[in-house]
VODOVEX-271432 format. One record per atom (N, C-alpha, C, CB): y, x, z; residue number from 1; atom name. Coordinates in steps of 0.001 Angstrom, whole numbers. Atoms other than C-alpha are relative to their C-alpha. Glycine has a CB too. Layout:
N
{site {Y; X; Z}; NUM; CA}
...
This chain:
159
{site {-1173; 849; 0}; 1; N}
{site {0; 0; 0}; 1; CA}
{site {1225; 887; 0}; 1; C}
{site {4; -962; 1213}; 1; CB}
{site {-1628; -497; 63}; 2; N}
{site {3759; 990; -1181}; 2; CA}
{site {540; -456; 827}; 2; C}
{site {856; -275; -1073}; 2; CB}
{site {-924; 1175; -774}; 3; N}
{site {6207; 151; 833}; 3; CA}
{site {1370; 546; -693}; 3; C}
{site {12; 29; 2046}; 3; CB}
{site {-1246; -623; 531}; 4; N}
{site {10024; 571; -1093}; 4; CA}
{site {537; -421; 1243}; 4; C}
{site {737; -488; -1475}; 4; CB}
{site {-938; -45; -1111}; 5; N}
{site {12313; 1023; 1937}; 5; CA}
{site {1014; -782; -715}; 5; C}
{site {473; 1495; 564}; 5; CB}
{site {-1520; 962; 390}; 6; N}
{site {15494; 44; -231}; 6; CA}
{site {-244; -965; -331}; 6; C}
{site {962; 323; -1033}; 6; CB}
{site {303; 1082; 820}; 7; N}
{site {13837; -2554; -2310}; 7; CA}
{site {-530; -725; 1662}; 7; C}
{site {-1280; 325; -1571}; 7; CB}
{site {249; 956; -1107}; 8; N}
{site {12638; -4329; 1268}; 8; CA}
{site {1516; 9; 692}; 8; C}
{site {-1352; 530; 1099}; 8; CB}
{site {-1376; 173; -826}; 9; N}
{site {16263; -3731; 2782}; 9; CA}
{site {629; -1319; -680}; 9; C}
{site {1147; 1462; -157}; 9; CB}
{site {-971; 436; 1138}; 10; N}
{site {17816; -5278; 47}; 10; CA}
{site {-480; -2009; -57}; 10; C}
{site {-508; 1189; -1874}; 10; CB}
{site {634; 786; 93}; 11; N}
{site {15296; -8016; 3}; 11; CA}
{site {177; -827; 1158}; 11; C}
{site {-1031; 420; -292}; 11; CB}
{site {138; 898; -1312}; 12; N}
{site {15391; -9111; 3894}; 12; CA}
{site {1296; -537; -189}; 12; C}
{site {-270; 756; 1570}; 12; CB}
{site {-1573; 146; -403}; 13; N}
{site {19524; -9233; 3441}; 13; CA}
{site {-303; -1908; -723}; 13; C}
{site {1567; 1540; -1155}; 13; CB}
{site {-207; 1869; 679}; 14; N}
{site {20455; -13201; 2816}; 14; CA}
{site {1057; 588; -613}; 14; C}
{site {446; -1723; 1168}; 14; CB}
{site {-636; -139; 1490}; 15; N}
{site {22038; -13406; -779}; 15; CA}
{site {1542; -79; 647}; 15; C}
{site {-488; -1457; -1351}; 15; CB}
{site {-1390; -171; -421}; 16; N}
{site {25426; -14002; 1041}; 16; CA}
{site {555; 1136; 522}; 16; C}
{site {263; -805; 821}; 16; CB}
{site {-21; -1241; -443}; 17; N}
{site {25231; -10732; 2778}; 17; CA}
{site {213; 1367; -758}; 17; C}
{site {-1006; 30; 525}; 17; CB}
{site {334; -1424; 1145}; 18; N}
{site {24168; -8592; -461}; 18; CA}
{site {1555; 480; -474}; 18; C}
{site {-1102; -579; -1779}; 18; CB}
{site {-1190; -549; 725}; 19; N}
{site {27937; -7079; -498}; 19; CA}
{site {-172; 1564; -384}; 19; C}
{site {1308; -194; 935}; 19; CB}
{site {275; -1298; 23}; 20; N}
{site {28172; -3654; -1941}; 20; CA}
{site {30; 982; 1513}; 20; C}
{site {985; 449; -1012}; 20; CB}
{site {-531; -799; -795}; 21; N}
{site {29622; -2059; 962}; 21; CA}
{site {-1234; -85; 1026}; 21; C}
{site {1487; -389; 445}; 21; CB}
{site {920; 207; -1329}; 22; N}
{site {27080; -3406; 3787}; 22; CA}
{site {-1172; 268; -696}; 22; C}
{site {-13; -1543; 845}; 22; CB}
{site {1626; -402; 525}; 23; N}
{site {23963; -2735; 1371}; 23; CA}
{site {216; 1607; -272}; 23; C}
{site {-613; -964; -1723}; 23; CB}
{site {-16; -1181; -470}; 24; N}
{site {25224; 916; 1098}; 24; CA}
{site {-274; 696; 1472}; 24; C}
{site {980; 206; -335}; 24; CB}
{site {-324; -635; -1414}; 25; N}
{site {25799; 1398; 4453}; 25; CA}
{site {-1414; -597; 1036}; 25; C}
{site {1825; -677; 655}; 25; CB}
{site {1166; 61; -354}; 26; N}
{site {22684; -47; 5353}; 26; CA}
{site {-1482; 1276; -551}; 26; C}
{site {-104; -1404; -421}; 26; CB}
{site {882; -1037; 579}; 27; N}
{site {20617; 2136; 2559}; 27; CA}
{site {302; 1450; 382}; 27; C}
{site {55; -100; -1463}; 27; CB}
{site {34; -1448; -173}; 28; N}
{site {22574; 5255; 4447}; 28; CA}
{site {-986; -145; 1377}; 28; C}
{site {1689; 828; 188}; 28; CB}
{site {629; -365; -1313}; 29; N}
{site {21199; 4463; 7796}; 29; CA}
{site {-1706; -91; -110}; 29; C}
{site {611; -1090; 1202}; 29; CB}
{site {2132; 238; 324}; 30; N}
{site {17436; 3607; 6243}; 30; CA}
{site {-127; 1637; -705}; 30; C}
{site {-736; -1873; -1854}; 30; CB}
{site {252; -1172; 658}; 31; N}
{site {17658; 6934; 4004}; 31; CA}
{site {-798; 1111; 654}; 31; C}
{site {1161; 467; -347}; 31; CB}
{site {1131; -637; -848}; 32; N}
{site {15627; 9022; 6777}; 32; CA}
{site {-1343; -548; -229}; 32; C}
{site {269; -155; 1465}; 32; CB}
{site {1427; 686; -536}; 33; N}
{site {13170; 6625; 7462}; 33; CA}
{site {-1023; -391; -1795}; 33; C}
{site {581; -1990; 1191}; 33; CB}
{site {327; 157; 1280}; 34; N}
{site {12822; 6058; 3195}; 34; CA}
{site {-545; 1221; -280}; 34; C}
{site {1045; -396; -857}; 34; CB}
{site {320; -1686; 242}; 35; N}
{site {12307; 10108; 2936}; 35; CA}
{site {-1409; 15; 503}; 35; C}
{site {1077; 1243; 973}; 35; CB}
{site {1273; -313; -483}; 36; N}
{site {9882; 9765; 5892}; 36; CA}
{site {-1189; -580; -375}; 36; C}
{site {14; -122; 1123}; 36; CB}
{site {591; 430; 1000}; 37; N}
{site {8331; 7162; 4092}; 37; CA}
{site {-1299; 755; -1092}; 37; C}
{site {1080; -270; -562}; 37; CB}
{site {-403; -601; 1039}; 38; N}
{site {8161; 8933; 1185}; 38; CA}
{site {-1764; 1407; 108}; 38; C}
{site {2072; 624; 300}; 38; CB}
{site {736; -665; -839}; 39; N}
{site {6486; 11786; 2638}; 39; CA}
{site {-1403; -559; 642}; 39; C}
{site {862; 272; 913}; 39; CB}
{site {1171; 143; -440}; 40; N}
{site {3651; 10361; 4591}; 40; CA}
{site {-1098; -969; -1072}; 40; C}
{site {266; -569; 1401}; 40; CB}
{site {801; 381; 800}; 41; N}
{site {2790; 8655; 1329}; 41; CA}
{site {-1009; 1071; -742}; 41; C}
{site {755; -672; -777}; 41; CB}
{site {887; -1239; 302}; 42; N}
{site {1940; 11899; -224}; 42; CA}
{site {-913; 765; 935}; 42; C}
{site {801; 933; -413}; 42; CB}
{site {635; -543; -1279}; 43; N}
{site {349; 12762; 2697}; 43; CA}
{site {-1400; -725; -227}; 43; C}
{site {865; -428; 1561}; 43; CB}
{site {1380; 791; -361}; 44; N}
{site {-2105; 10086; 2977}; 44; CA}
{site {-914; -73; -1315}; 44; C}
{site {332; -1659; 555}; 44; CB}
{site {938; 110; 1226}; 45; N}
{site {-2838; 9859; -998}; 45; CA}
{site {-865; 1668; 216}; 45; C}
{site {1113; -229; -1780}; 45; CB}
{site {621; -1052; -370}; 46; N}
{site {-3980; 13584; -185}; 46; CA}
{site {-1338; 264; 749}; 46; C}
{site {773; 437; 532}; 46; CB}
{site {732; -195; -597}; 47; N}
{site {-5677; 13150; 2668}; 47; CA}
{site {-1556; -1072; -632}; 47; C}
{site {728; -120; 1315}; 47; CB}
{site {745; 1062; 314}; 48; N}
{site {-7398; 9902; 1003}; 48; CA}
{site {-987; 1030; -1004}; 48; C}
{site {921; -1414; -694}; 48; CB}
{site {668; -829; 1056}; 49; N}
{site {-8225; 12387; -2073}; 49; CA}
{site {-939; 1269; 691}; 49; C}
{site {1243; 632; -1014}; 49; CB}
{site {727; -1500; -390}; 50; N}
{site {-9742; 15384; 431}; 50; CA}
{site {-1365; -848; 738}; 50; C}
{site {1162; 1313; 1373}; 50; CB}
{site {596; 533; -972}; 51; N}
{site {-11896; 12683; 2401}; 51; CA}
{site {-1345; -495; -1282}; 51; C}
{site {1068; -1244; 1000}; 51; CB}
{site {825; 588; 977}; 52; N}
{site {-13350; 11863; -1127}; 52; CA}
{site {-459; 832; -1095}; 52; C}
{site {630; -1048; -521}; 52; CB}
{site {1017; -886; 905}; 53; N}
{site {-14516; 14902; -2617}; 53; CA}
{site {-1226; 348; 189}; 53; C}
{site {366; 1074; -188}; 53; CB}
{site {1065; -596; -109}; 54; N}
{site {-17578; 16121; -2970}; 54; CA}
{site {-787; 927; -1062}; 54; C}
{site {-606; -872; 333}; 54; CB}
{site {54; -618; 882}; 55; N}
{site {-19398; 17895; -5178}; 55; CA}
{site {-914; -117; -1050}; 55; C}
{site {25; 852; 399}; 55; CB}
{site {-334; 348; 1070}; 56; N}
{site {-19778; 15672; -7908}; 56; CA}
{site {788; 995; -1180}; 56; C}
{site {623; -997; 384}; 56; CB}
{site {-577; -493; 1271}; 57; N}
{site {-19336; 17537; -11287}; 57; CA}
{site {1539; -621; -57}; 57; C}
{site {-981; -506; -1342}; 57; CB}
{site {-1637; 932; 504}; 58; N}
{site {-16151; 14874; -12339}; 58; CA}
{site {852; 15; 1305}; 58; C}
{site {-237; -2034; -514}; 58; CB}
{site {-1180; -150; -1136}; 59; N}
{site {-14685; 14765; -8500}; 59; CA}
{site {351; 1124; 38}; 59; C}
{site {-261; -315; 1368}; 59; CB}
{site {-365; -752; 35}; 60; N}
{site {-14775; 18049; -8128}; 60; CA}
{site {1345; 527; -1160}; 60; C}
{site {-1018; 360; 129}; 60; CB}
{site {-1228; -706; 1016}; 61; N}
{site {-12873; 18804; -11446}; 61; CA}
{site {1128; -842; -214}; 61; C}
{site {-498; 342; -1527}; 61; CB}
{site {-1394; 176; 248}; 62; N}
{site {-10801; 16564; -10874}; 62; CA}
{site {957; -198; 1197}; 62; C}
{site {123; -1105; -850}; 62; CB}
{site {-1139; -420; -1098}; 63; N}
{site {-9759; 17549; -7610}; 63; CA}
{site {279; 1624; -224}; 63; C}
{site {-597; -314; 1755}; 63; CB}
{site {-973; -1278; 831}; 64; N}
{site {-9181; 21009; -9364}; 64; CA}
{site {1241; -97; -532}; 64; C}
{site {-561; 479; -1163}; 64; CB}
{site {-1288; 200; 979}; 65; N}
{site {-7009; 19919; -11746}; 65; CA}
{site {1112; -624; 766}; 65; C}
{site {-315; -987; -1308}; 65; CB}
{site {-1014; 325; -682}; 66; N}
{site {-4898; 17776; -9488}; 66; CA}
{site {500; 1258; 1033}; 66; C}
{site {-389; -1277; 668}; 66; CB}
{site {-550; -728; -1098}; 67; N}
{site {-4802; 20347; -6869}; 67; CA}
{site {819; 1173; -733}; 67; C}
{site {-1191; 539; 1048}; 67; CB}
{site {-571; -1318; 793}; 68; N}
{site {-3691; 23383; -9568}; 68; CA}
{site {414; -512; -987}; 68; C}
{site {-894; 1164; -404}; 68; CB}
{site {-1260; 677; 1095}; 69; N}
{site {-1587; 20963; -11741}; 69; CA}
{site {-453; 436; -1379}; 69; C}
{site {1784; 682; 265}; 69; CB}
{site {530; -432; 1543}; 70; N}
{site {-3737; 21957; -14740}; 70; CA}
{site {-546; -1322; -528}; 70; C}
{site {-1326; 1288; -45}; 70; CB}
{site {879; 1268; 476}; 71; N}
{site {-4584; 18302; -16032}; 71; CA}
{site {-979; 267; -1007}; 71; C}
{site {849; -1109; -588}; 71; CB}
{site {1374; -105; 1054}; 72; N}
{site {-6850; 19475; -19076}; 72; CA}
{site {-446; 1447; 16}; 72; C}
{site {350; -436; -1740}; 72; CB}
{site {436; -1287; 94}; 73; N}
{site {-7081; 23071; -18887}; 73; CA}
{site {-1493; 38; 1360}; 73; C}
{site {1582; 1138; 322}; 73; CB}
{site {629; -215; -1227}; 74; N}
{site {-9656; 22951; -15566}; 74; CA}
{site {-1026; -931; -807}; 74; C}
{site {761; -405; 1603}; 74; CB}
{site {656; 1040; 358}; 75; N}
{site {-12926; 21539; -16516}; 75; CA}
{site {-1450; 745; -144}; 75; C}
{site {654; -747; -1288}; 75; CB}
{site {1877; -645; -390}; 76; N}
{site {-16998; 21984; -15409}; 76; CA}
{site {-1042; -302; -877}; 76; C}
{site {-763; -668; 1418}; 76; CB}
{site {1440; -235; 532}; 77; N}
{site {-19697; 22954; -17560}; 77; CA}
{site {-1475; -452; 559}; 77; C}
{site {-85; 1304; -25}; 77; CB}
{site {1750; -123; -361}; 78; N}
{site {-23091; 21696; -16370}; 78; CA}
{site {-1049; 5; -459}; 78; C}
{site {-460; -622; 522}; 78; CB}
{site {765; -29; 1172}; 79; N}
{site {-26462; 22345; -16902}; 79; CA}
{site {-379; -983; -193}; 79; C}
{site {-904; 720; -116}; 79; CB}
{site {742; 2109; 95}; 80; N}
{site {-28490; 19208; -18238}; 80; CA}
{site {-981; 872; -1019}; 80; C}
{site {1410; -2057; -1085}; 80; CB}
{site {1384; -976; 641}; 81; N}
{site {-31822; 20763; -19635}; 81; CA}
{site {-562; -1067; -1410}; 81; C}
{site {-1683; 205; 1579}; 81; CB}
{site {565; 132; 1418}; 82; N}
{site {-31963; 18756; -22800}; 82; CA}
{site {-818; -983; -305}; 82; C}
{site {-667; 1032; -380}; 82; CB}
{site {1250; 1044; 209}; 83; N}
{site {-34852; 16467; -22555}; 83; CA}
{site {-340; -1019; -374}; 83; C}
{site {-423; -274; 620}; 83; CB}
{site {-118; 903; 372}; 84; N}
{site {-35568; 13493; -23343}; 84; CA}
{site {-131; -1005; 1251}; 84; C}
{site {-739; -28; -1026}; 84; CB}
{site {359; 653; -1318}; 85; N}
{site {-35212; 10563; -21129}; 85; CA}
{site {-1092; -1334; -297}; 85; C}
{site {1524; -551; 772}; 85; CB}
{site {935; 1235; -290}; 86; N}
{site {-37805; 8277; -20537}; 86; CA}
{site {-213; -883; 1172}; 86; C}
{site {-1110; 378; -142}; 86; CB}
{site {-242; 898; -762}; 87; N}
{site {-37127; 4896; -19138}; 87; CA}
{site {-1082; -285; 477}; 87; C}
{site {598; -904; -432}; 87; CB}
{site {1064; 850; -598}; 88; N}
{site {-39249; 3157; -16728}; 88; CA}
{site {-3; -1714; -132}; 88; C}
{site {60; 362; 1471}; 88; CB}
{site {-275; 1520; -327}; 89; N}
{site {-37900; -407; -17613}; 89; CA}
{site {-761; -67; -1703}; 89; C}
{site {2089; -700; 421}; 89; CB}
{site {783; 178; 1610}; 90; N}
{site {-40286; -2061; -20619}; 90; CA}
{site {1522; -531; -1188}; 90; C}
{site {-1643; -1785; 128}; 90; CB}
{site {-1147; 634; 679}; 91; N}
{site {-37028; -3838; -21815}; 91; CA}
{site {696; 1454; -1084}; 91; C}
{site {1251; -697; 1429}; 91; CB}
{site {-108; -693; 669}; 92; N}
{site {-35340; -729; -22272}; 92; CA}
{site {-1018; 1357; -824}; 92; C}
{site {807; 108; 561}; 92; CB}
{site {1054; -686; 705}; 93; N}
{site {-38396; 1276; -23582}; 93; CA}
{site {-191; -149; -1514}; 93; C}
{site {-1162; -381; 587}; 93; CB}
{site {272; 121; 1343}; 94; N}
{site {-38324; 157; -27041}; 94; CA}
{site {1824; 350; -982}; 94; C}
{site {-797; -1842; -159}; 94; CB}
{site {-1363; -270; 220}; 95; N}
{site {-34283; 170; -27254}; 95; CA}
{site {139; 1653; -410}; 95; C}
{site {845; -433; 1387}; 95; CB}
{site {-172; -1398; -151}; 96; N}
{site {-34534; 3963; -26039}; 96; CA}
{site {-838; 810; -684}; 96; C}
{site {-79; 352; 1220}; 96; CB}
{site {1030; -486; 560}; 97; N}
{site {-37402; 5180; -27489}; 97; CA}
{site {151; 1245; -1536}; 97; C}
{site {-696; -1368; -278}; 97; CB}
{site {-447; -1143; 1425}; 98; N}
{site {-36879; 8382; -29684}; 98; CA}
{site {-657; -376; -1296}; 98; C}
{site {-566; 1736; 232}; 98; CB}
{site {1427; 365; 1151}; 99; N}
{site {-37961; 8215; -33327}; 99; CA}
{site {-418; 2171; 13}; 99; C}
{site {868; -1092; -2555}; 99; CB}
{site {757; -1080; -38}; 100; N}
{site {-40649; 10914; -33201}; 100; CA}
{site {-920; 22; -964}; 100; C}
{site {-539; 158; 1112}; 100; CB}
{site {1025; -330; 984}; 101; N}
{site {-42594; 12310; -36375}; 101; CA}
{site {612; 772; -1633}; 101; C}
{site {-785; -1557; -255}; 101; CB}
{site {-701; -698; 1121}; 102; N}
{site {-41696; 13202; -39806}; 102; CA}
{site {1231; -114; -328}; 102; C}
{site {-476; -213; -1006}; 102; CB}
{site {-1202; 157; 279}; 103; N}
{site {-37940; 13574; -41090}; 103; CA}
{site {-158; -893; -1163}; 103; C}
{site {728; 1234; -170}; 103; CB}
{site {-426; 1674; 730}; 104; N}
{site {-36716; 10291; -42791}; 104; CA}
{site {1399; 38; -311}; 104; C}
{site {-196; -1491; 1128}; 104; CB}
{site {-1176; -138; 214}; 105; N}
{site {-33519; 10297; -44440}; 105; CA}
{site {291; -1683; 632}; 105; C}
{site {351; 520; -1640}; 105; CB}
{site {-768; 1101; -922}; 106; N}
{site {-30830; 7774; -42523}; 106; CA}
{site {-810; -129; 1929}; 106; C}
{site {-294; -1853; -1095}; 106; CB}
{site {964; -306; -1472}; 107; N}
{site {-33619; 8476; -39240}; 107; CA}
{site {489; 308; 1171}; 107; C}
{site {-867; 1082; -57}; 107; CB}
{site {-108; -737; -525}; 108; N}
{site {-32091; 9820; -36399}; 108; CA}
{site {-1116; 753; 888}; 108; C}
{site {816; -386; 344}; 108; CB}
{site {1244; -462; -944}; 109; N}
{site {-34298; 12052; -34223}; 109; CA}
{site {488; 1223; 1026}; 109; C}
{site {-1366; 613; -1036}; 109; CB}
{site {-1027; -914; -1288}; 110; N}
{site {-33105; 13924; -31214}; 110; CA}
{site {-430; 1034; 52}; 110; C}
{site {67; -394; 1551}; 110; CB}
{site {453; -1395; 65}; 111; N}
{site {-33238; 17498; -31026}; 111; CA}
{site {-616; 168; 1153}; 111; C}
{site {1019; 1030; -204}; 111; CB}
{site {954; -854; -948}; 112; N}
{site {-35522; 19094; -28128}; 112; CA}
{site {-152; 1412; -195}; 112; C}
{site {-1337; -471; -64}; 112; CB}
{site {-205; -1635; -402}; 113; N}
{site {-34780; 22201; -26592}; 113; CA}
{site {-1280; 345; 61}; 113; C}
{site {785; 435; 1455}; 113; CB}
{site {735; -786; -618}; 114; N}
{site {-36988; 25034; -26370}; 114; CA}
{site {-313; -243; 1786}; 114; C}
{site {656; 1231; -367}; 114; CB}
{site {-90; 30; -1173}; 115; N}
{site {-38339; 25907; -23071}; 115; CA}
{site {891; 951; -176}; 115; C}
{site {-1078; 87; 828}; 115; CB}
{site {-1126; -1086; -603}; 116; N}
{site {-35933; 27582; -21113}; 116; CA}
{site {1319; 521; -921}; 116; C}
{site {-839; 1403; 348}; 116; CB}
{site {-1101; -637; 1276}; 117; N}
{site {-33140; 27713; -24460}; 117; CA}
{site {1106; -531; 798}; 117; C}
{site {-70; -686; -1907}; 117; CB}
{site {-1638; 597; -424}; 118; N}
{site {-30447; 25470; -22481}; 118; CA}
{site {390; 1446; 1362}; 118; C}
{site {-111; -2325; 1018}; 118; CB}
{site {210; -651; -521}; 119; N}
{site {-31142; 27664; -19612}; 119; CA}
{site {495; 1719; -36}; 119; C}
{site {-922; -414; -83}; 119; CB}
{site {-446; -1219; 208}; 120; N}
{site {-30562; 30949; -21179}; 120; CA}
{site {1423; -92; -277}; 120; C}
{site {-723; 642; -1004}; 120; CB}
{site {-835; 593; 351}; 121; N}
{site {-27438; 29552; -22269}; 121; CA}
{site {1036; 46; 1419}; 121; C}
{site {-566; -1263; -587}; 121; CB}
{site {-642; -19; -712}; 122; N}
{site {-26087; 29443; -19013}; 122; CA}
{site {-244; 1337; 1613}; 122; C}
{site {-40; -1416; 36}; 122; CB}
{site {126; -1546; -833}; 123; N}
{site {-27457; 32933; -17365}; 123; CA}
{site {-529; -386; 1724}; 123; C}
{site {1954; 955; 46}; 123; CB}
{site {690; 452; -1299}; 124; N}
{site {-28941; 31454; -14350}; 124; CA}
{site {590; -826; 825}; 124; C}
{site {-304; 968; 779}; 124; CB}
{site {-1125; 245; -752}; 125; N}
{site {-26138; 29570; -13082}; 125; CA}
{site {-181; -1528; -369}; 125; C}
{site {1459; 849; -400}; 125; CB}
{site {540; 839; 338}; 126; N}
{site {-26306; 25803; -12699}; 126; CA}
{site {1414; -880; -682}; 126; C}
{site {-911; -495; 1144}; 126; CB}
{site {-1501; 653; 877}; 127; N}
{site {-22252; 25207; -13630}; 127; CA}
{site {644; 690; -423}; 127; C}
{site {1019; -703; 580}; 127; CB}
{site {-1175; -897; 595}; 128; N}
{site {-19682; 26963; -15568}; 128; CA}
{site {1362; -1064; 465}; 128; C}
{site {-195; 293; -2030}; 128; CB}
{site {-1132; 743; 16}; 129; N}
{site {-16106; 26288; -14514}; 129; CA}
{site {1314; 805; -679}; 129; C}
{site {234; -423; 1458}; 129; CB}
{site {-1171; -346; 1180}; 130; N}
{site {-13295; 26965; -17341}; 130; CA}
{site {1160; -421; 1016}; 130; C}
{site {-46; -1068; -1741}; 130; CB}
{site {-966; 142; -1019}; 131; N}
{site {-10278; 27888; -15594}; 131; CA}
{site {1178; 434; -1056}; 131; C}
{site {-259; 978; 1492}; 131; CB}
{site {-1075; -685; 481}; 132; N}
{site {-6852; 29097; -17709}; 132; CA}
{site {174; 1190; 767}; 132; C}
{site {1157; -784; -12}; 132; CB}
{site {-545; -1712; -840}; 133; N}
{site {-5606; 32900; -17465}; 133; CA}
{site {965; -261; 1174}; 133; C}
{site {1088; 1211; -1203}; 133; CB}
{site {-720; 63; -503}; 134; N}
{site {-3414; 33039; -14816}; 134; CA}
{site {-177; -304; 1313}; 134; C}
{site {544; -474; -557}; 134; CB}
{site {791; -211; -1008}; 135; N}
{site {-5033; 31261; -11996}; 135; CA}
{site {-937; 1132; 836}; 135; C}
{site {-505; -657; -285}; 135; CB}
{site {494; -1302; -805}; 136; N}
{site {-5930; 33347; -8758}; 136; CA}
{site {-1859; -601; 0}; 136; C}
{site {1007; 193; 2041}; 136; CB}
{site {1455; 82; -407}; 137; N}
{site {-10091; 33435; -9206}; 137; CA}
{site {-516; -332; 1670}; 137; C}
{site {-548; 1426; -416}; 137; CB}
{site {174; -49; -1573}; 138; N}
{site {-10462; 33928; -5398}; 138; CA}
{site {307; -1344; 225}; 138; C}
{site {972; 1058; 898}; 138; CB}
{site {-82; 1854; -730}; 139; N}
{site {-9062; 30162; -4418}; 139; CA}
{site {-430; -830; -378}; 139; C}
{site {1042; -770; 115}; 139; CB}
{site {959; 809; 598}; 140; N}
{site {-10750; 28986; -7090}; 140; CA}
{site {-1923; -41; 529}; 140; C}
{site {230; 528; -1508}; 140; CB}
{site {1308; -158; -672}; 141; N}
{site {-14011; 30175; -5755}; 141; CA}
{site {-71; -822; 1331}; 141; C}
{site {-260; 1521; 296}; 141; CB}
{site {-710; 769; -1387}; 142; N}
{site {-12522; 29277; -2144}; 142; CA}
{site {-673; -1441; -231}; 142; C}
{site {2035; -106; 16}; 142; CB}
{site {-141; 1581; -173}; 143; N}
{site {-12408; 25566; -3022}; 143; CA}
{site {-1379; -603; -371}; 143; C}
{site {1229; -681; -1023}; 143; CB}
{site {1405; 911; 420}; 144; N}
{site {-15673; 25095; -5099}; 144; CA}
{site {-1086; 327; 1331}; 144; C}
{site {-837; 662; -1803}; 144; CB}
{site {791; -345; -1407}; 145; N}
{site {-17164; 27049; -1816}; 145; CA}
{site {122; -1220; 707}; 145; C}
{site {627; 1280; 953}; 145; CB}
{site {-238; 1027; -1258}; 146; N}
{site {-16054; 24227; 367}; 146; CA}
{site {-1197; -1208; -810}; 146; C}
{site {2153; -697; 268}; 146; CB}
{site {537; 1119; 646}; 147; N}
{site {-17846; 21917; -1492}; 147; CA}
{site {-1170; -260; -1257}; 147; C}
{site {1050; -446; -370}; 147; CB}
{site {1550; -342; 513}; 148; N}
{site {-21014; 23139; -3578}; 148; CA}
{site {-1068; -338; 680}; 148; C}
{site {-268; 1311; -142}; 148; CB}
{site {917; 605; -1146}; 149; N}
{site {-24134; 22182; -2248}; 149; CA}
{site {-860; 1022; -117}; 149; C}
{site {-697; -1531; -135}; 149; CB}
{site {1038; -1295; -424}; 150; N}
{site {-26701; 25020; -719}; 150; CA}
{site {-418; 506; -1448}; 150; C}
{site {-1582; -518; 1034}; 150; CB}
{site {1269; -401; 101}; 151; N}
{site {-28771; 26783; -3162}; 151; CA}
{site {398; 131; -1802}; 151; C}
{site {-1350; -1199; 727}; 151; CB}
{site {-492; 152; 1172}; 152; N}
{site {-26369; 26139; -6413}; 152; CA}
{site {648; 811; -506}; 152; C}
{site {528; -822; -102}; 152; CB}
{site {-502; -888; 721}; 153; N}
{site {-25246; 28513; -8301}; 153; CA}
{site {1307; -367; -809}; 153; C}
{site {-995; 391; -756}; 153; CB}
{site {-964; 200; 592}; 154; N}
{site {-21773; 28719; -10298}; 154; CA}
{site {314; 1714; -431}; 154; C}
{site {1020; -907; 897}; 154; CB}
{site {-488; -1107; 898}; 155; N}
{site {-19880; 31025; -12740}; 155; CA}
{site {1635; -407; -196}; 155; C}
{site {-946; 49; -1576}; 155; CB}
{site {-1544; 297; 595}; 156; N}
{site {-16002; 31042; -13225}; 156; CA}
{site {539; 610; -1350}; 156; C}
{site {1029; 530; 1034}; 156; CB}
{site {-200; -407; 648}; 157; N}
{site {-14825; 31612; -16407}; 157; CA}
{site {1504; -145; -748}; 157; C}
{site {-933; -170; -338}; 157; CB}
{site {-1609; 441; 414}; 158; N}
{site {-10904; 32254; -17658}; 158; CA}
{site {-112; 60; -1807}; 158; C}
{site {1455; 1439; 769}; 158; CB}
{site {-319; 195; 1166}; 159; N}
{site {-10114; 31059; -20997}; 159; CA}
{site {1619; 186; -664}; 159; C}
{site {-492; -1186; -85}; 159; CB}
């Protein structure tokens, strides 16, 4: 919830009241309390945003990017090994169902990795995170530290 300090001042005054002079001189003595306002809004969208990371691929990067004002430059690589998925629901089983066998022009047919080809691809590491030159590496590490989960591997990489 917003709250506009002036836009509620302005609002409680009865229409007979709304003279310039007394709605100034009202918006000087609210002007603290509008600042402080102001302030504990950014505060709380913050705290709301730190209470809700985790380490989600997409939260994470996009509590990067908000936090280092890089809106598109910041952005996580993961691995995903390629495979094919196979539903357990009969419904979607025939929807999903790869076409598998000889090449058919207009056909599609999904590629399938080697073993271990996506894998090599990413050097043992289970995310890549694309960072712009300039950024300090170290806080970047820092932050995904806080919030990686045991046993996961990562790579930073400046572009």
């Amino acid at each position: 919830m917003d709250i506009d300090i002036r836009h509620l001042t302005y609002q409680l005054l009865p229409p007979h009241k709304r003279q310039p002079n007394r709605t100034n001189w009202l918006m000087a003595l609210l002007s603290p309390l509008a600042e402080l306002w102001d302030e504990f809004y950014t505060w709380r969208a913050n705290k709301r945003m730190m209470v809700n990371v985790n380490s989600q691929v997409r939260i994470l990067e996009g509590y990067l990017r908000k936090k280092y004002k890089q809106p598109f430059n910041i952005y996580i690589e993961s691995y995903n090994d390629g495979l094919l998925w196979i539903p357990l629901n009969l419904e979607e089983s025939e929807e999903m169902l790869p076409a598998i066998g000889l090449i058919a022009e207009g056909v599609f047919h999904k590629e399938i990795p080697l073993q271990d080809e996506v894998r090599i691809y990413f050097n043992g590491v289970d995310f890549k995170v694309y960072i712009p030159k300039g950024l300090d590496r170290t806080l970047i590490a820092a932050e995904i530290e806080k919030y990686r989960q045991a046993l996961v591997k990562y790579e930073i990489i400046e572009k």
